[in-house]
VOGU-3710 file (C-alpha; in Angstrom, 3 decimals, decimal comma):
1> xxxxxxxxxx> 63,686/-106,249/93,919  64,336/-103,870/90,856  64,423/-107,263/88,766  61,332/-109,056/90,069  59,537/-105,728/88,984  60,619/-105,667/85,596  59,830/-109,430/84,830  56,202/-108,346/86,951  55,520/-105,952/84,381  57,131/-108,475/81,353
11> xxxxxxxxxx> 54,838/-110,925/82,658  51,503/-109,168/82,652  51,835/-107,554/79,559  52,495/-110,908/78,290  48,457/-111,854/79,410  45,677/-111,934/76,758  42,621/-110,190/78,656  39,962/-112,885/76,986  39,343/-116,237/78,858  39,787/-117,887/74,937
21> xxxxxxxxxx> 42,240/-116,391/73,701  44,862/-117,436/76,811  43,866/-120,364/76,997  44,911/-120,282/73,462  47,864/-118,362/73,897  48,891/-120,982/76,941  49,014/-123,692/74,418  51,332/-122,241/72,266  53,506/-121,655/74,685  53,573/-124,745/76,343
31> xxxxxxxxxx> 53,954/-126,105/72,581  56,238/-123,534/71,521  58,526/-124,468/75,136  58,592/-128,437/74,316  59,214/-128,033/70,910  61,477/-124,852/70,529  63,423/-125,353/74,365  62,985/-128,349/75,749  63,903/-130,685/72,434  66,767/-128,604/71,008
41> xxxxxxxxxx> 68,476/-128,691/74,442  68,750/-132,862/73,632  65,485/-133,626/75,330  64,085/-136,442/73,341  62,452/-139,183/75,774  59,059/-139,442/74,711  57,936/-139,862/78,288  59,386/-136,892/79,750  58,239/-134,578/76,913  54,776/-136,111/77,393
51> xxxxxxxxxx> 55,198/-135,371/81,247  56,283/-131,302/80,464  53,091/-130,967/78,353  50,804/-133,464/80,683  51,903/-131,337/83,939  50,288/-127,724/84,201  53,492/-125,662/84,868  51,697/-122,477/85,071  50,236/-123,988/88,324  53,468/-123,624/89,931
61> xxxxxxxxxx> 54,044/-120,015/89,091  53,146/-117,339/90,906  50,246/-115,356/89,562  52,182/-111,956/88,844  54,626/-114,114/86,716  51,845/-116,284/84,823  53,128/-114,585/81,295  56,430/-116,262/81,688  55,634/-119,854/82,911  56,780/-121,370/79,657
71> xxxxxxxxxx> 59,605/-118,873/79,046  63,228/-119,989/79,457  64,412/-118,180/82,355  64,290/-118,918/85,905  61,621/-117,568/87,955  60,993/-116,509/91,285  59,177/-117,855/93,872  59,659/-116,682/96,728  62,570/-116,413/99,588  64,914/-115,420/97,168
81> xxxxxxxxxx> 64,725/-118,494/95,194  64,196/-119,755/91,094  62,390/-122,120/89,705  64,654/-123,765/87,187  64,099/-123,002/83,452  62,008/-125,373/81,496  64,931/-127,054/79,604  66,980/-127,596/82,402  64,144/-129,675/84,324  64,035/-132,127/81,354
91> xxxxxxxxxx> 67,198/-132,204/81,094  67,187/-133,499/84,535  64,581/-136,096/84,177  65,671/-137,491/81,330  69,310/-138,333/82,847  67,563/-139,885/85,768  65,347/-142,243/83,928  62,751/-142,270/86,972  60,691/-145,531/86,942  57,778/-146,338/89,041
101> xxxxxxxxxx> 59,494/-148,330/91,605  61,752/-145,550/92,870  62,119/-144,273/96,191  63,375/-140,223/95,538  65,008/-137,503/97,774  64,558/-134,624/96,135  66,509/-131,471/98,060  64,804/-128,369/96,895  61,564/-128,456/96,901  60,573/-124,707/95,646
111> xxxxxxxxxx> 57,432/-124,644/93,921  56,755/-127,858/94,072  56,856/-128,395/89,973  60,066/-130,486/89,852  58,806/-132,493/92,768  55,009/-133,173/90,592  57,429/-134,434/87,681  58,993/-137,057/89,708  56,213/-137,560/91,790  54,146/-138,399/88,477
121> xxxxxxxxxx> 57,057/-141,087/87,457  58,039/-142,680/91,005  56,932/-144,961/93,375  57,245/-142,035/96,463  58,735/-138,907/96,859  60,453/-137,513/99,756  61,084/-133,758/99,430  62,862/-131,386/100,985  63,076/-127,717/101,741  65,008/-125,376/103,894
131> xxxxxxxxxx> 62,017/-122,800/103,673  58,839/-123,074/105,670  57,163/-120,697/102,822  58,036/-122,857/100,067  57,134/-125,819/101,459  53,706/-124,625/102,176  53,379/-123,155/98,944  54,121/-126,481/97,768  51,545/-128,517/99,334  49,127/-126,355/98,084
141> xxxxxxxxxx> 50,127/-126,460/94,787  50,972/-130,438/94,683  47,027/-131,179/96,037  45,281/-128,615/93,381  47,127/-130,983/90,739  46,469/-134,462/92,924  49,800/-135,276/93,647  49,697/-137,886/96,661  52,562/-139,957/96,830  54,907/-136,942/97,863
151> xxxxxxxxxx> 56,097/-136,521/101,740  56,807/-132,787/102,393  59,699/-131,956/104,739  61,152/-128,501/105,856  64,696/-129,006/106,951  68,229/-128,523/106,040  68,888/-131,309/103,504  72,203/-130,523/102,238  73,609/-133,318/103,274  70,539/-135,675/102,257
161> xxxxxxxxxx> 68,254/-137,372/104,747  70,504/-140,843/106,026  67,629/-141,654/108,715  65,048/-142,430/105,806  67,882/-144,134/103,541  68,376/-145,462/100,883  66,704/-143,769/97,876  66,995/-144,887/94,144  67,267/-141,731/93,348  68,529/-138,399/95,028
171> xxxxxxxxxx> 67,616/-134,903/93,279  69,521/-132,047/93,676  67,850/-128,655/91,699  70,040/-126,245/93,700  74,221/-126,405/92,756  76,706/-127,068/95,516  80,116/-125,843/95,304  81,754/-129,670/95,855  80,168/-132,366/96,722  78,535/-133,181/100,032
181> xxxxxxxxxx> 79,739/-135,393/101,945  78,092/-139,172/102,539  75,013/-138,261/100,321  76,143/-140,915/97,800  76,020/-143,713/100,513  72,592/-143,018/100,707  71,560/-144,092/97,473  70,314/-147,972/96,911  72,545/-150,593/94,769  71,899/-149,209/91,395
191> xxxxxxxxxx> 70,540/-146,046/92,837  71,607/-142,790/90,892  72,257/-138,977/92,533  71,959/-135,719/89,877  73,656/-132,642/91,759  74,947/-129,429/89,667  78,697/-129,184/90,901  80,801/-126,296/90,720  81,365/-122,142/91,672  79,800/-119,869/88,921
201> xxxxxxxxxx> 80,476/-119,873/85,969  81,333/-123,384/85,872  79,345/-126,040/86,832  78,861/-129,610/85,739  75,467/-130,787/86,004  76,864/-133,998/87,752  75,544/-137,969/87,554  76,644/-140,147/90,355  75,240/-143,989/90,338  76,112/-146,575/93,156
211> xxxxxxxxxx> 77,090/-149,525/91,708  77,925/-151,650/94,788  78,417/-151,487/98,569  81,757/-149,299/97,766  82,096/-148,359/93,773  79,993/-145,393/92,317  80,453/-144,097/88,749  80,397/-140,120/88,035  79,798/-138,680/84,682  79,815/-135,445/83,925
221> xxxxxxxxxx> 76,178/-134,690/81,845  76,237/-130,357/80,591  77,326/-127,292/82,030  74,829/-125,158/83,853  74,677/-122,494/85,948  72,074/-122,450/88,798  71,487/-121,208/92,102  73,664/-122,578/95,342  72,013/-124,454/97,508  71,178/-122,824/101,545
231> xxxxxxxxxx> 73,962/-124,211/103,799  75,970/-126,251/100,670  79,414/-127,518/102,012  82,092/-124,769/100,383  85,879/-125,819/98,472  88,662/-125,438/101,303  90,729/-122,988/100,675  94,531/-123,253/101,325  96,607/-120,577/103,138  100,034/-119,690/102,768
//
């Protein structure tokens, strides 16, 4: 609590008082977030830096922290969750190379801004969240910015959604300890699942693509650190 008040305050002092001069102001920060966050952190697909600046991210914040949409820091949103930092997110897109035939599970669905990103590349997407707030929140925010070809579901999607399988791509934007189990045999032929693996501090922002019936190949893409996801499957641990 003592930490959402501070970035409160942070964030309104942050707000010109003139209609002009934030609207000015908002620029240069979306500007200043592409250019001076997003691009050093080896974001360079033209079509996902278009999408950051095309996409209003300040729509998906929460009026208290409008000051710091375009900061890079996580923000919260509500049920004690982030949204992930502005770097990270194209990060992610860029890895998964989302075309406009692609079926997506996305598991998280927060805000509803990483799920407008794909949304605007992608065929469909399915996504999911464990909170009944969020997902509401969502909605609202995905029709101000007609967003249509998203299906919203609240539900426990750790372990992915098999009954509407297979996806070409599966989005993880919460980290899960290991892997969970049979999500990767839900992904299509060619299909391609980002999860953030790993205990903090280390975690391996994770790429996992199906390349037949029974072979998948995993790189490893950056270290991250990012919240765990609600009800992730935790390392055994051995007794002696």
């Amino acid at each position: 609590m003592m930490q959402e008040t501070t970035l409160t305050e942070t964030a309104n002092s942050n707000l010109p008082h003139d209609a002009a001069s934030f609207n000015m102001a908002r620029e240069v920060a979306r500007f200043n977030m592409i250019e001076q966050q997003v691009r050093t952190w080896e974001v360079l697909d033209p079509v996902v830096l278009a999408l950051l600046n095309d996409i209003p991210r300040e729509n998906f914040v929460a009026a208290e922290y409008q000051g710091l949409a375009f900061a890079d820091i996580e923000i919260p949103i509500g049920a004690n969750q982030l949204m992930l930092s502005p770097k990270l997110e194209g990060r992610i897109l860029q890895a998964l190379n989302v075309q406009n035939t692609h079926q997506v599970l996305h598991i998280g669905t927060g805000s509803g801004y990483m799920t407008a990103l794909l949304a605007s590349l992608a065929k469909h997407v399915v996504s999911v969240d464990i909170h009944a707030e969020l997902s509401a929140k969502a909605a609202k925010n995905l029709t101000q910015n007609n967003i249509q070809n998203v299906t919203l579901l609240v539900a426990d999607a750790a372990f992915g959604l098999p009954d509407k399988a297979p996806f070409d791509l599966i989005v993880y934007t919460a980290s899960s300890p290991v892997e969970p189990v049979g999500v990767r045999n839900q992904l299509a032929i060619g299909g391609v699942m980002f999860i953030v693996l790993g205990t903090a501090p280390a975690m391996q922002a994770t790429l996992i693509q199906r390349l037949s019936e029974t072979s998948f190949r995993q790189d490893v893409l950056f270290e991250t650190c990012i919240s765990e996801l609600v009800n992730a499957p935790q390392a055994k641990t051995f007794e002696f």
